[in-house]
N, C-alpha and C positions, 0 to 999 in steps of 0.2 A: 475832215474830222467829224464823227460821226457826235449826233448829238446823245451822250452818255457821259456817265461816268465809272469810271473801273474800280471796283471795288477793291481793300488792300488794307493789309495787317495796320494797328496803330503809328508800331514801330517795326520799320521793314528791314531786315538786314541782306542783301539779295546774295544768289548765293555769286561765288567767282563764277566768271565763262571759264569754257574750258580749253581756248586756244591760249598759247604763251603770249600773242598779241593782244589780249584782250584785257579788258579794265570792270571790275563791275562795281555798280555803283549803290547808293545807300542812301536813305531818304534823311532826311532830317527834316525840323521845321514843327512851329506849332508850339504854344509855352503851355506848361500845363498846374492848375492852380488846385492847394487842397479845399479842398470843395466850400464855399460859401454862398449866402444867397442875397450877398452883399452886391455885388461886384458885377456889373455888366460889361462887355466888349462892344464900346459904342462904334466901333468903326475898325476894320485892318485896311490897311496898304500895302500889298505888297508887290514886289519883284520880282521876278524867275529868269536867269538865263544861264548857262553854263561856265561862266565868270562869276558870278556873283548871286544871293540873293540879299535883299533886301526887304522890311519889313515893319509898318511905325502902325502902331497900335495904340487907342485912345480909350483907356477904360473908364469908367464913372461909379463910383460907391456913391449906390442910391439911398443910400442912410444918413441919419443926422449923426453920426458916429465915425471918427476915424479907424478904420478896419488894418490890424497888423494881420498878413499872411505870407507863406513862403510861395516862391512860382518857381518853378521848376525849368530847365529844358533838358530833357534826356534825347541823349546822341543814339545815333542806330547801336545798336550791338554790334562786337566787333569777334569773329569767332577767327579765334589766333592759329586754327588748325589751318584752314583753307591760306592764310598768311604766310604760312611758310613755301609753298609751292606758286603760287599765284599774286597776280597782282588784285589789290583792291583799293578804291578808292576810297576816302571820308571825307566830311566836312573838317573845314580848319579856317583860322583866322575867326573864331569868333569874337562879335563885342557887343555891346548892350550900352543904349544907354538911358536915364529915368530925368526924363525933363532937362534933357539937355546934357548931362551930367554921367561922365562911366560910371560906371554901377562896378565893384569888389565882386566877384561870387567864390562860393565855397563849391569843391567839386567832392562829389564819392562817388568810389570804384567798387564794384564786386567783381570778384570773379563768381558766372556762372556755370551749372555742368548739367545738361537733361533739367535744370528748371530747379536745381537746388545751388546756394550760395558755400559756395566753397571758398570762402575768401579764407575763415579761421583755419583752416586746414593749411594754407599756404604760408597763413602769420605764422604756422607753428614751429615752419620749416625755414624762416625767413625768405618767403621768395614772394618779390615785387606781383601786385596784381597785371601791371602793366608799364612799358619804359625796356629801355635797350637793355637793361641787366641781368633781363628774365634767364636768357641763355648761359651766363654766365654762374646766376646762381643755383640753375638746376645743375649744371655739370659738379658745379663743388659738393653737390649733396653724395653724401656714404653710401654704400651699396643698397643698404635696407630701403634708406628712406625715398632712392631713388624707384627699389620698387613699387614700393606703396604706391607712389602716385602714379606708376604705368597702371598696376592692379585696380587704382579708383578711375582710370581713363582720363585723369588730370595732364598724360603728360605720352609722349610717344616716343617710339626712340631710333635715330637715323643714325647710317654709318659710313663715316667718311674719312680722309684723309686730310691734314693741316700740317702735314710735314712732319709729323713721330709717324708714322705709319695709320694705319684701318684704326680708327677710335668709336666707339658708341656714345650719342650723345643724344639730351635728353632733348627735347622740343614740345609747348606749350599746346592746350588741346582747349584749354577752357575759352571760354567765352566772357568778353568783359562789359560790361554793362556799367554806363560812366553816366553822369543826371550834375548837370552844372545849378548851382541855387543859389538863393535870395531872400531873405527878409526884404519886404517892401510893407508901406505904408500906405495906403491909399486913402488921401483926406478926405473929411464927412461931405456929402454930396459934391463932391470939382472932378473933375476930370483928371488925366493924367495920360502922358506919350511915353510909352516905352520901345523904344527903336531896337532895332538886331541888324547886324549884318554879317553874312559870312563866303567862305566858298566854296560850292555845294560837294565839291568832291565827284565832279562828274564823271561817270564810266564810260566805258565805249569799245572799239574795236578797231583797228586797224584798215579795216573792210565790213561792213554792212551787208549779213547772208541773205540782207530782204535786197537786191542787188540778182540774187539769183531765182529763177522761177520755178525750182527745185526746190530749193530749201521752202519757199514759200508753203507749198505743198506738206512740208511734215510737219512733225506734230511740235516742233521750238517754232517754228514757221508760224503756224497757225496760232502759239501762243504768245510769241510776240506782236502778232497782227492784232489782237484780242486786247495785250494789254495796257497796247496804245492806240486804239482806235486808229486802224492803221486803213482809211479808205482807199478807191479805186485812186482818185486825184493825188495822195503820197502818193502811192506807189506806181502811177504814172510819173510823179517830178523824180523817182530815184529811174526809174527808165530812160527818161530824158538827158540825166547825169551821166546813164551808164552809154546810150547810145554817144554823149559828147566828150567819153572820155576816150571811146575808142576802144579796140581789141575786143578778143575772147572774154577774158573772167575782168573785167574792170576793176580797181580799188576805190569802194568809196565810202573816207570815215563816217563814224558813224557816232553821238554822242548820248548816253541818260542821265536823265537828270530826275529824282523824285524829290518830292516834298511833301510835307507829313501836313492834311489840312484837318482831321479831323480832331484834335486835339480845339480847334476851335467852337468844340459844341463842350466842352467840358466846364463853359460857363453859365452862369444865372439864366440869362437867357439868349435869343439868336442875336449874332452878330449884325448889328443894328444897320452900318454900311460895309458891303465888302466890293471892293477892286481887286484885282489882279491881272497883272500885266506880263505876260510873257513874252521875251526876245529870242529871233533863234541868231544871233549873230550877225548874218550875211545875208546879202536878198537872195542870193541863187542857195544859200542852205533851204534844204526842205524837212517842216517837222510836222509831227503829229500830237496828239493827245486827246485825250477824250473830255469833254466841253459840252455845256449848252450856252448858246446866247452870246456865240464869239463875235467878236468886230474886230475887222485891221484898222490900227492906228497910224501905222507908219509901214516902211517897205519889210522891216523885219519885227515889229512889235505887233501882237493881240491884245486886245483884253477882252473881262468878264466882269459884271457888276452886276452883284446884288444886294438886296435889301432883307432887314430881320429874317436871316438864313442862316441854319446850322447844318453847317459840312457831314457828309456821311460817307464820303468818298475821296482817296488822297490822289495826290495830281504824280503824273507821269509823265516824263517828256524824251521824245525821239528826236535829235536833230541828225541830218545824213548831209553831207558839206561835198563838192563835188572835190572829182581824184586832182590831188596833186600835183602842179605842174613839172614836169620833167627841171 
């Protein structure tokens, strides 16, 4: 793992792979607060493995005041076009809790479209921003108003068979942007643990194209090598894999996992302690990522610690698991 870090959108939606095997995956991670200059992040802890993350945060309102504010976590984007054809992964099972204690949140949905909120457009029409109905209530709409949303590129239209014969039916194009929230309190100078867990929603593939020293070679090759610091030593352990699995084209899964770290500079000031610990599973799984100041702690876990440090860069993870046994 090369000593870097990759740089990457706030909130990543990535796009689908393009094999029918393939999974892709979405960052989550990071809470993010409306701006005060109350409120330090004295410390995170966090988790990373493709089961699960985990995450306990200690903040301190360094005022003689108790500070009401709302903390936010917004989920990747979810664009419902690539959903219909493709598989994509999310985060799920999320929970929260505030000193021991679950925490209620309120959630909002928009639908977005090119960067404008198209939600009213939908309430007009009654149709769900999001949930298994969408299909249902597009097809109930009248001719007009089905067109309008082809004509606004809300909505697309596929043709198939369900047993009346060849029907047109409509299918969703927008893009859903979901932000789970909180009123929280944070008392005049104490501290406070706000825990998360969830499961990352990890993507992957069937077979890992870094497996071949062709694809290595082009230009998804070279940018998957990029944007997980993918050194000589991986891609010697997926060699290793592929020489012990045997045959011509070997199968060896492959899994990503991101997570969203830089929403941790969006406070007062750096994150006073930070830890992070990444697992890749199994000992003969082999991963990568891009890291400074890694240490192995165990046969499948890393970590990283630092002190009064604000993230500028969100984490990436490669795990590649050896082939399946017959």
């Amino acid at each position: 793992m090369k000593a870097t870090w990759l740089c990457a959108a706030l909130l990543i939606a990535t796009s689908p792979a393009a094999a029918n095997d393939s999974t892709a995956e979405t960052g989550a991670g990071g809470l993010v607060l409306t701006r005060t200059s109350a409120i330090d992040m004295a410390s995170e802890d966090l988790f990373v493995s493709a089961d699960q993350v985990r995450v306990r945060y200690v903040f301190r309102n360094r005022t003689a005041r108790d500070v009401r504010t709302t903390i936010a976590f917004p989920m990747p984007d979810r664009d419902l076009g690539p959903e219909q054809f493709e598989d994509v992964a999310f985060p799920s099972d999320f929970a929260t809790r505030v000193g021991g204690a679950p925490v209620r949140m309120r959630v909002e949905r928009k639908a977005s479209l090119k960067g404008r909120d198209m939600s009213p457009a939908l309430a007009a029409l009654r149709i769900p921003v999001s949930g298994g109905g969408i299909g249902k209530a597009l097809d109930a709409l009248p001719g007009a108003d089905r067109q309008r949303l082809v004509s606004l590129g809300l909505a697309g239209i596929d043709e198939y068979d369900v047993g009346k014969g060849m029907e047109k039916h409509l299918y969703p194009l927008w893009t859903i942007r979901e932000t789970w929230y909180w009123d929280q309190i944070f008392p005049a100078g104490r501290n406070l643990v706000v825990e998360h867990s969830y499961r990352p929603g990890a993507g992957g593939s069937v077979g890992t194209g870094l497996a071949r020293a062709d694809f290595r070679r082009t230009a998804e090759g070279r940018e998957t090598i990029g944007r997980y610091c993918a050194d000589s030593d991986f891609l010697g352990g997926i060699d290793r894999l592929a020489r012990a699995a045997g045959g011509d084209s070997p199968i060896l899964p492959e899994q990503r996992i991101s997570y969203i770290l830089t929403t941790g500079g969006n406070w007062r000031a750096p994150i006073g302690d930070f830890r992070m610990v990444v697992d890749k599973g199994a000992s003969d799984n082999v991963i990568s990522f891009c890291a400074t100041g890694l240490r192995k702690i165990s046969p499948t876990r890393f970590e990283i610690r630092r002190s009064h440090w604000r993230p500028e860069r969100d984490l990436h993870l490669l795990i590649v698991r050896p082939a399946p046994k017959p």
